[in-house]
C-alpha positions in Angstrom: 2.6 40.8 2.6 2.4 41.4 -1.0 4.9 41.6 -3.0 5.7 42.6 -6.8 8.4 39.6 -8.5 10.7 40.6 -11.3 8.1 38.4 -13.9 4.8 38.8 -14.7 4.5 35.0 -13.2 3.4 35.9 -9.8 2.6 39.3 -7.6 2.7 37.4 -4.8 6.4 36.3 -3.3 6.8 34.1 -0.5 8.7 35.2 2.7 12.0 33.1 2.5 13.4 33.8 6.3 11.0 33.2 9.2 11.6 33.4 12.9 10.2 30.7 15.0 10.0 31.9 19.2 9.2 29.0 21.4 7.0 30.5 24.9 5.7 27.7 27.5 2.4 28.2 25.7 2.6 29.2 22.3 4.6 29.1 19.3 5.0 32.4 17.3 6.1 32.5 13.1 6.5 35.9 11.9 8.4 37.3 8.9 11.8 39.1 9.8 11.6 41.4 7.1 7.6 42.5 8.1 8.1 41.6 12.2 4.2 42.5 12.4 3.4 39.7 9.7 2.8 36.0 11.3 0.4 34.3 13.3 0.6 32.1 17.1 -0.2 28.6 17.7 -1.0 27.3 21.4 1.2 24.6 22.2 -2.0 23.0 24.6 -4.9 23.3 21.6 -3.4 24.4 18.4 -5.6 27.3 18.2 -4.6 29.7 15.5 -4.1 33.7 16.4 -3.1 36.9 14.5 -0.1 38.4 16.2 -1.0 41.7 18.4 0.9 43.3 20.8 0.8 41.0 22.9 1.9 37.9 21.2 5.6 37.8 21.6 5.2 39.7 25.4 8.1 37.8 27.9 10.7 35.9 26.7 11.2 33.1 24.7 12.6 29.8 25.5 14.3 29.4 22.5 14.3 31.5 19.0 15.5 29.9 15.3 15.4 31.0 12.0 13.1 29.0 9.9 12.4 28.7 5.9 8.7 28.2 5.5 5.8 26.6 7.3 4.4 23.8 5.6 1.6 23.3 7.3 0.0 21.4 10.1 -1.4 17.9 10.8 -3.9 16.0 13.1 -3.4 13.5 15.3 -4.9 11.8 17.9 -3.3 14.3 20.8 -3.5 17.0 18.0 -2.0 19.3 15.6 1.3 19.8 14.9 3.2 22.0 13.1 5.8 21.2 9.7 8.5 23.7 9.6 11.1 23.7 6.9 14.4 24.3 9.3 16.9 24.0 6.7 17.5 24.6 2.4 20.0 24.7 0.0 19.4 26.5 -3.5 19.9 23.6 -6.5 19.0 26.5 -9.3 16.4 28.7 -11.2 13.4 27.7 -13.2 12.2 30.2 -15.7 14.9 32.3 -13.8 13.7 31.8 -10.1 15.7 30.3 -7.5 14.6 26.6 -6.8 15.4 25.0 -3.0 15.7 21.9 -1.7 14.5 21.3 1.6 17.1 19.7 3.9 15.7 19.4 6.8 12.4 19.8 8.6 10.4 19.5 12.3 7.3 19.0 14.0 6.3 21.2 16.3 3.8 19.7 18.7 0.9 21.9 19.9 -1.0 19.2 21.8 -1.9 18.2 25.8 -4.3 15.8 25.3 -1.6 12.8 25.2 -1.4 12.2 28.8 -5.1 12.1 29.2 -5.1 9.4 26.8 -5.7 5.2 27.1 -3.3 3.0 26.4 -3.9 2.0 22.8 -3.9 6.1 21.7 -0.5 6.9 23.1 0.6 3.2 21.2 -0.8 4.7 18.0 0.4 8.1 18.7 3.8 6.6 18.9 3.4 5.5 15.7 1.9 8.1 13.8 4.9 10.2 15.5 7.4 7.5 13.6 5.7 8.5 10.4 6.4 11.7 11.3 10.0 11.2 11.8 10.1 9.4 8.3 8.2 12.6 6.8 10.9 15.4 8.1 13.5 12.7 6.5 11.8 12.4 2.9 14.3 13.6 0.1 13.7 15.4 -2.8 11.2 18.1 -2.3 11.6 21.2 -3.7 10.0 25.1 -3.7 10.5 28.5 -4.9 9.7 31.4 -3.2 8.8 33.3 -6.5 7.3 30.9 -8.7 4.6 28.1 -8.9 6.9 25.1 -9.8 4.3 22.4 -10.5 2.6 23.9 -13.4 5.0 23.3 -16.9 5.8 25.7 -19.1 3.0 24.9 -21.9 0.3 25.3 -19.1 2.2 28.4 -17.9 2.0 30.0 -21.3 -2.0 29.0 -21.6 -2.8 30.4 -18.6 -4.4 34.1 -18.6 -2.6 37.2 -16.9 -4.4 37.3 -14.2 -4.7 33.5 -13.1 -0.7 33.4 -13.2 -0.9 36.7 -10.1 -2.5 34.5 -8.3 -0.7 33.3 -4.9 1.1 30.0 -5.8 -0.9 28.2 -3.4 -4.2 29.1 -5.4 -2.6 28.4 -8.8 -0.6 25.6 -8.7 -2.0 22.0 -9.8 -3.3 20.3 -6.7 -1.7 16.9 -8.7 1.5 17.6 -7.7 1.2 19.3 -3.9 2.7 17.4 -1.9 2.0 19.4 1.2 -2.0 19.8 -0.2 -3.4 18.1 2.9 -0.9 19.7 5.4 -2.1 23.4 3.9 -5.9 23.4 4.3 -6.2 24.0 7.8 -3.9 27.2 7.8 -5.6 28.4 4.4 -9.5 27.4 5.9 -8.2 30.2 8.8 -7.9 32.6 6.4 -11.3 31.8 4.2 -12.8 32.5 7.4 -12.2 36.2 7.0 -9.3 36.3 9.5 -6.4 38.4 7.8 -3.4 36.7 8.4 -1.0 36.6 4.9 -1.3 32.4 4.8 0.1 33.2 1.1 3.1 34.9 2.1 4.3 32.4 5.1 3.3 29.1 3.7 5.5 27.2 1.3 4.0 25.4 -1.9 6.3 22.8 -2.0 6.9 20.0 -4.7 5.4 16.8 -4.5 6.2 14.0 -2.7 8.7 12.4 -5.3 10.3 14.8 -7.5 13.6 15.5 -9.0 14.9 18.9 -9.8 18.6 19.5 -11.9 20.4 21.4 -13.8 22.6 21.2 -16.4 24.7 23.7 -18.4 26.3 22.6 -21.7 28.7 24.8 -23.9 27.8 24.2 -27.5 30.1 25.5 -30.3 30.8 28.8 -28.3 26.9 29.1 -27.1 25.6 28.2 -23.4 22.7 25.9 -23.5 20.6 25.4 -19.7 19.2 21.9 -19.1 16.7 21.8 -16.8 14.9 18.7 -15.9 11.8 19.1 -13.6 9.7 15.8 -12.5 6.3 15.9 -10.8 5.0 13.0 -9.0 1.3 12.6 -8.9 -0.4 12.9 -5.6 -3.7 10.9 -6.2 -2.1 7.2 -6.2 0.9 7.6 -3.9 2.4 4.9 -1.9 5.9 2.9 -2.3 7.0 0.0 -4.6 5.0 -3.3 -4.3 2.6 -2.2 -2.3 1.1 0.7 -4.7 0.5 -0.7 -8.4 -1.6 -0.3 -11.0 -4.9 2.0 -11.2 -7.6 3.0 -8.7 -11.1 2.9 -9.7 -11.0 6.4 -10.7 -8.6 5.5 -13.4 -5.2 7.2 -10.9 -2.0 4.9 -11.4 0.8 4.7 -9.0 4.0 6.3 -9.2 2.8 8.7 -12.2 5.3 11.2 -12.9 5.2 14.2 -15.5 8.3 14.8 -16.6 9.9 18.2 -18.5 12.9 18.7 -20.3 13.5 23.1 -20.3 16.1 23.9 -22.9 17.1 28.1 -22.2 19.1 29.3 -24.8 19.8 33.0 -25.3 16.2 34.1 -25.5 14.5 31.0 -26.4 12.8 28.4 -24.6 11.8 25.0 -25.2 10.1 22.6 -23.5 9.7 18.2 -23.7 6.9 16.5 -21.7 7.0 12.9 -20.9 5.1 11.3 -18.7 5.4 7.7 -16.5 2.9 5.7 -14.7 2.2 1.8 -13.7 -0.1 0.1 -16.2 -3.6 1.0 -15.7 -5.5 -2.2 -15.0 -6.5 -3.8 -11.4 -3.4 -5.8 -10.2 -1.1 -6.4 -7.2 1.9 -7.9 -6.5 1.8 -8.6 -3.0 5.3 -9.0 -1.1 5.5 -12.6 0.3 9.5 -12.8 1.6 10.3 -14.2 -2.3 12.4 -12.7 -4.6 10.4 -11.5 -7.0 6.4 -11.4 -5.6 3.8 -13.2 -8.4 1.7 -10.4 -10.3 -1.9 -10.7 -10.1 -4.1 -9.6 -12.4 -7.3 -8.8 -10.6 -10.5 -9.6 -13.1 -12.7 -6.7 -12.7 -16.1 -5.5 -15.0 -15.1 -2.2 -14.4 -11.2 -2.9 -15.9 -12.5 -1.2 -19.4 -13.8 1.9 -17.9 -10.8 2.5 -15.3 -8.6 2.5 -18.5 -11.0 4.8 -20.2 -11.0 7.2 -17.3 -7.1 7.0 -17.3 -6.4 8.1 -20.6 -9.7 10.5 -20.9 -7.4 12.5 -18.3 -4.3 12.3 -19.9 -5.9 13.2 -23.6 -7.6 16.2 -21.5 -4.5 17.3 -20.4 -2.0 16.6 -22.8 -3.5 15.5 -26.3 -2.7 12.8 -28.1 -0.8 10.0 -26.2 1.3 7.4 -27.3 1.7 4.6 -24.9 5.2 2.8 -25.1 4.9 -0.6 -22.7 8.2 -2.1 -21.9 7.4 -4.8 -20.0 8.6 -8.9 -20.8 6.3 -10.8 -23.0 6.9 -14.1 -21.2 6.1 -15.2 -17.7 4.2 -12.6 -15.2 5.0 -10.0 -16.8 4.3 -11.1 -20.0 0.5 -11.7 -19.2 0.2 -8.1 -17.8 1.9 -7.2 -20.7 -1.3 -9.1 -22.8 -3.7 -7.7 -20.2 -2.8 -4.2 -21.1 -3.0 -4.9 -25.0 -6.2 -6.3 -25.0 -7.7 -3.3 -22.8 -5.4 -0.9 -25.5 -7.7 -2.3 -28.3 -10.8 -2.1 -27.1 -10.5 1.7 -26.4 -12.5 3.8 -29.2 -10.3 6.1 -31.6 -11.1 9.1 -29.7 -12.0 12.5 -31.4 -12.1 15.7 -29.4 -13.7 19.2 -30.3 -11.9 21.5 -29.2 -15.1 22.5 -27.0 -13.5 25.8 -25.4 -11.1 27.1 -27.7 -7.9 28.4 -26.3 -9.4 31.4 -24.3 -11.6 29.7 -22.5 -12.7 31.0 -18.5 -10.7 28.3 -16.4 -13.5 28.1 -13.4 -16.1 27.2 -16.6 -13.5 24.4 -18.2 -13.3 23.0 -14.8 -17.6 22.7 -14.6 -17.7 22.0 -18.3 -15.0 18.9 -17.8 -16.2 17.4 -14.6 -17.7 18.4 -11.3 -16.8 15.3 -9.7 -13.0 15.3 -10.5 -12.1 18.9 -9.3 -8.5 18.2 -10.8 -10.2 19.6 -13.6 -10.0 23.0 -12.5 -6.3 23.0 -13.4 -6.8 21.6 -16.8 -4.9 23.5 -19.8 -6.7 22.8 -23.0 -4.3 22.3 -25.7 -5.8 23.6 -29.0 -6.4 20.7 -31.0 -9.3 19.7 -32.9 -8.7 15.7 -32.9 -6.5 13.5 -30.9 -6.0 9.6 -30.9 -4.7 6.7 -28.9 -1.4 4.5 -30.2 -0.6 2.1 -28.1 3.6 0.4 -28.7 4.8 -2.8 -27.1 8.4 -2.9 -26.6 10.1 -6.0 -24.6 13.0 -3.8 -23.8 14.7 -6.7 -21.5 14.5 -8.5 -25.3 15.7 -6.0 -27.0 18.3 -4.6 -25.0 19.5 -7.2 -22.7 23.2 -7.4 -22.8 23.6 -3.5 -22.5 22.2 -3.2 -26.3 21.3 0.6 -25.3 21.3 1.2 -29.0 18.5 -1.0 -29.8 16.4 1.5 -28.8 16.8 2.7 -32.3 14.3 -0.2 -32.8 11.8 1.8 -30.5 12.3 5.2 -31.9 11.5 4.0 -35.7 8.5 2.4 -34.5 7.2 5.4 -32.7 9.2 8.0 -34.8 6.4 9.6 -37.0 3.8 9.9 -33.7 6.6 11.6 -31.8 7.8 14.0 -34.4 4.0 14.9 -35.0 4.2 15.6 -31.0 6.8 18.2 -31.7 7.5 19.9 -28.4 6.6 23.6 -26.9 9.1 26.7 -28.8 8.5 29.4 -27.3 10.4 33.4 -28.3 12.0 36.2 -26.3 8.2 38.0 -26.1 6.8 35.1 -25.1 4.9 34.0 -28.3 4.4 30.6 -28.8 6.0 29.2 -32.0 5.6 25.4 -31.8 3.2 23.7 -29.1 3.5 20.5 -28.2 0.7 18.0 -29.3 0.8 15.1 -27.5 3.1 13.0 -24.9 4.2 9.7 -24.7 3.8 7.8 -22.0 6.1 5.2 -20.7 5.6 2.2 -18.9 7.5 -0.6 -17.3 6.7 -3.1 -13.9 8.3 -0.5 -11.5 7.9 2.4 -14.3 11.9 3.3 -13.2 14.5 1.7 -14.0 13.9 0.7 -18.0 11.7 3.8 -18.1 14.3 5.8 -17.2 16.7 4.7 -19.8 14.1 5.0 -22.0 12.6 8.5 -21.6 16.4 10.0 -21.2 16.7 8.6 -25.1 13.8 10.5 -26.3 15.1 13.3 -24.4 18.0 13.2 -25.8 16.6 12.9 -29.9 14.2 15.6 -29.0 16.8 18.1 -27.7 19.2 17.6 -30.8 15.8 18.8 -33.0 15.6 21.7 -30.6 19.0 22.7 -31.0 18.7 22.4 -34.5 15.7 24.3 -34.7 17.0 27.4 -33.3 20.2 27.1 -34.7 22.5 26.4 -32.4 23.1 22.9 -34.4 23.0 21.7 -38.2 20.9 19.3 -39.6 23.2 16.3 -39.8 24.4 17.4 -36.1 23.1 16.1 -32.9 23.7 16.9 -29.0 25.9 13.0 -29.0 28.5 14.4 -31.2 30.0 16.9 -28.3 30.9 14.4 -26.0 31.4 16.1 -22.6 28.3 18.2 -22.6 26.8 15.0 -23.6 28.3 12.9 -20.8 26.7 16.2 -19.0 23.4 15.6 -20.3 23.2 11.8 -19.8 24.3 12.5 -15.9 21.4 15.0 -15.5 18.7 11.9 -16.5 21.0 9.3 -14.1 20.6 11.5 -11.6 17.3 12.6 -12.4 16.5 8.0 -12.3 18.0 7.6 -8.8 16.1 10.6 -7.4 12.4 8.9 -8.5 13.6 5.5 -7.6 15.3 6.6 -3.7 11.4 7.9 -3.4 9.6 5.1 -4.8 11.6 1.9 -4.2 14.2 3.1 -1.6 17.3 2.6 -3.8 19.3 3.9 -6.4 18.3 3.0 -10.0 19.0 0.1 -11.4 20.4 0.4 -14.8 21.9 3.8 -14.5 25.1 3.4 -16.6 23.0 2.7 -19.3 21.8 6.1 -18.7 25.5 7.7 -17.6 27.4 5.6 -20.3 25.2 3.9 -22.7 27.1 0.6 -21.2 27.0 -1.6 -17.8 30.3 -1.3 -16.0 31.2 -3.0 -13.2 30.9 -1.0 -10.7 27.4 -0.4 -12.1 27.0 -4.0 -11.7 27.7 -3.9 -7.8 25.9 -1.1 -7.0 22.5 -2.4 -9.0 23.5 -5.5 -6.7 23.3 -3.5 -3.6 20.5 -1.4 -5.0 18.2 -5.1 -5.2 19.1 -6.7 -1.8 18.2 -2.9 -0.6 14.9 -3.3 -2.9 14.2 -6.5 -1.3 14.2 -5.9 2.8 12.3 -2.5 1.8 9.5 -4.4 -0.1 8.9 -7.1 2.8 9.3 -4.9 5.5 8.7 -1.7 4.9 5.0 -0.3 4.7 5.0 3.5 3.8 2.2 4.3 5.8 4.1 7.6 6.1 2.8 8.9 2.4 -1.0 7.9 3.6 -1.0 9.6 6.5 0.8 12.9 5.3 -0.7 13.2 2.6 -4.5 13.2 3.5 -5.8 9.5 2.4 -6.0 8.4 5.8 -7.4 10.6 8.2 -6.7 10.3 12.2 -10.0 9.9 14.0 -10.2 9.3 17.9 -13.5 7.6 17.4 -12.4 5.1 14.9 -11.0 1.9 15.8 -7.1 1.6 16.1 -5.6 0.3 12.9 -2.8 -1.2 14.2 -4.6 -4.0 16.2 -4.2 -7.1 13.9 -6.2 -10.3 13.8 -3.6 -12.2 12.6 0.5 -12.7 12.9 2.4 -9.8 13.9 5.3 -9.3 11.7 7.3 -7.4 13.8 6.9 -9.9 16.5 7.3 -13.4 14.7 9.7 -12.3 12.6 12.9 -11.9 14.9 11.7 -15.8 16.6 11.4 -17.3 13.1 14.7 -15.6 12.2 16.5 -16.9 15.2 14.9 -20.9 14.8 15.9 -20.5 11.4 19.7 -19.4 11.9 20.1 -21.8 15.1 18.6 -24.3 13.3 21.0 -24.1 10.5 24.2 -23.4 12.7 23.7 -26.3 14.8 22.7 -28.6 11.9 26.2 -27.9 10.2 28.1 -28.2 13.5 26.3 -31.8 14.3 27.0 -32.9 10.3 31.0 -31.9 10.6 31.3 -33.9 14.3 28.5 -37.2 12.7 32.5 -38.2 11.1 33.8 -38.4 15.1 31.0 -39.8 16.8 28.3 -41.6 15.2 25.5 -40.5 17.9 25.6 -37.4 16.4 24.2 -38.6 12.8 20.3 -38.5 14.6 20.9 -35.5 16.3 22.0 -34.0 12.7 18.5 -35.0 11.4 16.6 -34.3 14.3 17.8 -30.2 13.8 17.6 -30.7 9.8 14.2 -31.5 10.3 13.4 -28.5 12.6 15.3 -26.6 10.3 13.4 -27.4 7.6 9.9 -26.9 9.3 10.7 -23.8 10.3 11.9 -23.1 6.9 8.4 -24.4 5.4 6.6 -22.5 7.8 8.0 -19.2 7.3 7.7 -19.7 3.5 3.6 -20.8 4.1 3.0 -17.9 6.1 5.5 -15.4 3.9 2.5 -13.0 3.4 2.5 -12.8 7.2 5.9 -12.2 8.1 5.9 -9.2 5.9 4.9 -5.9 6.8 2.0 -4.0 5.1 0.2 -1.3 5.1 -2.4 -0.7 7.8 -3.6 2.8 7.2 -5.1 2.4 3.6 -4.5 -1.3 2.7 -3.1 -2.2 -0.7 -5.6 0.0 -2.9 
């Protein structure tokens, strides 16, 4: 069903209460406001049907009210069906209500199972666990009005007509998280069946995203924060076992970031941008503390690096990479790695080869046919960009909670970032000021110091923002109202432990830096907890999940289980190494307090030290082993 929104941003408005009727053989979602709008799944094959009269004919075993279908999924058995079951409303952007999802279910529309062998319903049962882990994932958000992956600079490019567009058809594929989950629902529709997939799906965010809001009273005058991150799609995967770049030139966890000032009838808008350094290396988890890098020596290293920032210039002009990583140790030779590959990219110089009204389908066949991303593209009207590359040990720097060292940073970068500027934007929608360029930020994990470090340009960036539309002097800044800042720096903490739950399973590290500009205490204990929590997720925690949901593996009856392995079983020899290891060490300690009582017990004592300590060396040796991995789509 069509629908006309209050903006120009979209015709098309997405059905935001569905009702879900469960029959013995079917499933039927139809709109409660249209009852004659929805569509039937059989529950035995998962075919797909327009409702009739018929559909909804006897009685259902159960009926719920839903939000939104996701979309549906493959397996070995067969398809089943996402459904968003739950929401709660977190704010507006560009004045349309944003949800979270709370809660979500497959629906299974499948018989084959119990006509299946042995090792299909084992791998069924897993798949179905990274199901269970999928409904659980936090932060994803939607609107039912608006396409919230696209920023506001890219909004503003866009033509008229591209912008009425249903969301699904206009939003950057980048950031769908559901992209894979969509296709089969949308393909029923290219095959010139009727059914309104525009108006019952749900676009939602990406995978990892973070979505808050913030409003702060300056001198008499309400300013609206909004902070919006998009996690890239193309590289997904959790900490440890996702780093560095692909061959296409995708890095893992690479977030676009926006900072939306609203004030009266202004708007302003910061991109940043976040994402692991973009050579070939790996840190693979081996039950230690902190895994060794390893940088993998590659003649194609050059060119990946190339292609990464040949995207990024595309899409946002000139960018400034700021590296925080150590200069010592591991770290320190990524950290040399990186530089070297930094200086041997050319100065680049782009003609502005389609000028700012150019037809999107011909930018995306002008950019590249091979990298369909390209579609999405907004070229940003500038005749020349460049490449600055800014090393920054901020453990150096600012170890000891010396947050305002950053000052250090920001003079270094200072005249690239004010030459950057930042999008302005009136009450008719002209553009005053675009923004230039981005920075990108970078450090191992690309959260915890890159948080801190993005909320500080944030932060200098909204004070010339404020000042630029009046709502501040020129010797004023957004620090100097303390609890609308202490507002401000909660957004970005909050915005920090959203990305890291996603990435690295835990709260942020470092986030009363962010919060406070200092390290409390209690910060201390929780970034304590936050690193033991870090640690049992790394070594035994694939994330298979993200593979499979989001389209890089694909389930295939005829292909050979992936969860046979040649070698140790983790899941198996862990619990027995765990248990020799413990015993050993409890009956070691009992047999050294009694060797003071009874000498016979001194060889017994080194008899179970010496087990002790060969189980120890052996669990060590073979750390690699007693870790889990992932098996879908291996470490790249």
């Amino acid at each position: 069903m069509e629908t006309e929104s209050s903006s120009s941003s979209s015709k098309f408005k997405l059905y935001e209460q569905l009702e879900l009727l469960e029959f013995k053989d079917k499933y039927v979602i139809k709109s409660l406001e249209y009852p004659d709008q929805g569509f039937s799944i059989d529950r035995s094959d998962g075919n797909i049907q327009l409702l009739n009269d018929d559909t909804c004919s006897g009685s259902p075993c159960q009926t719920t009210t839903i939000c939104g279908v996701v979309g549906t999924i493959r397996l070995l058995a067969g398809i089943y069906v996402l459904v968003i079951t739950s929401r709660k409303e977190v704010g507006t952007y560009l004045g349309f209500p944003v949800y979270r999802v709370m809660s979500m279910k497959f629906l299974s529309c499948n018989e084959a199972l119990k006509n299946s062998s042995y090792q299909e319903k084992k791998d069924e049962a897993y798949f179905m666990n990274l199901l269970k882990i999928v409904e659980a994932t936090p932060g994803l958000y939607y609107s039912y009005e608006t396409d919230i992956t696209l920023n506001l600079q890219r909004r503003c490019k866009l033509a008229e007509g591209w912008m009425a567009k249903p969301t699904w058809k206009q939003a950057d594929p980048r950031f769908v998280w559901n992209k894979n989950l969509l296709e089969e629902l949308i393909e029923y529709k290219k095959r010139g069946n009727k059914i309104q997939c525009y108006s019952i799906l749900i676009v939602l965010f990406n995978q990892v995203s973070s979505f808050g809001v913030a409003k702060l009273k300056l001198k008499d005058s309400l300013a609206t924060i909004t902070l919006v991150s998009r996690r890239c799609n193309r590289r997904l995967g959790t900490r440890m076992w996702r780093r560095g770049a692909n061959f296409e030139g995708d890095t893992a966890n690479f977030i676009e970031t926006e900072q939306l000032l609203e004030f009266e009838d202004f708007r302003s808008s910061l991109l940043q941008i976040r994402g692991s350094i973009p050579l070939l290396w790996e840190q693979i988890v081996d039950l230690s503390y902190k895994p060794r890098l390893n940088i993998i020596n590659h003649e194609e290293t050059p060119k990946i690096v190339e292609r990464h920032f040949s995207d990024l210039l595309q899409r946002y002009g000139e960018v400034v990479a700021v590296d925080l990583t150590d200069k010592h140790g591991d770290e320190g030779q990524l950290n040399a790695a990186y530089a070297a590959e930094m200086q041997k990219l050319p100065d680049v110089r782009k003609e502005n080869l389609y000028g700012t009204n150019a037809i999107w389908p011909l930018v995306a066949i002008c950019s590249s046919l091979s990298r369909i991303a390209f579609f999405w593209t907004a070229i940003l009207p500038v005749t020349e960009s460049s490449r600055r590359y800014f090393s920054f040990d901020f453990h150096h720097n600012c170890g000891n909670s010396n947050f305002d060292n950053l000052d250090v940073l920001y003079d270094q970068i200072l005249e690239e970032f004010e030459k950057q500027g930042y999008l302005l934007v009136d009450a008719e929608g002209n553009i005053i000021q675009e923004q230039k360029g981005v920075i990108r930020s970078n450090c191992i994990d690309c959260l915890d110091r890159t948080n801190v470090t993005q909320s500080y340009l944030a932060q200098k960036s909204l004070s010339l923002q404020l000042q630029r539309i009046g709502v501040l002097t020129p010797t004023e800044c957004i620090s100097m109202f303390n609890e609308e800042y202490l507002k401000f720096r909660a957004l970005w903490a909050e915005h920090g432990d959203e990305i890291s739950l996603e990435y690295a399973g835990t709260h942020a590290l470092k986030g009363d830096l962010v919060r406070y500009g200092k390290q409390t205490v209690s910060g201390l204990i929780k970034d304590g907890m936050s690193a033991i929590s870090r640690y049992y997720l790394n070594n035994f925690h694939d994330g298979d999940a993200l593979d499979l949901i989001s389209g890089h593996y694909t389930v295939n009856r005829n292909n050979p289980s992936p969860f046979q392995l040649n070698g140790f079983e983790s899941f198996s020899y862990l619990p027995m190494a765990s248990a020799l290891l413990i015993g050993g060490l409890t009956v070691t300690t009992i047999s050294v307090h009694q060797v003071g009582r009874n000498a016979q017990q001194y060889l017994s004592s080194v008899v179970w030290a010496g087990v002790t300590a060969g189980v120890l060396a052996m669990v060590k040796a073979n750390g690699r082993q007693f870790c889990s991995r992932p098996r879908l789509c291996g470490l790249r």
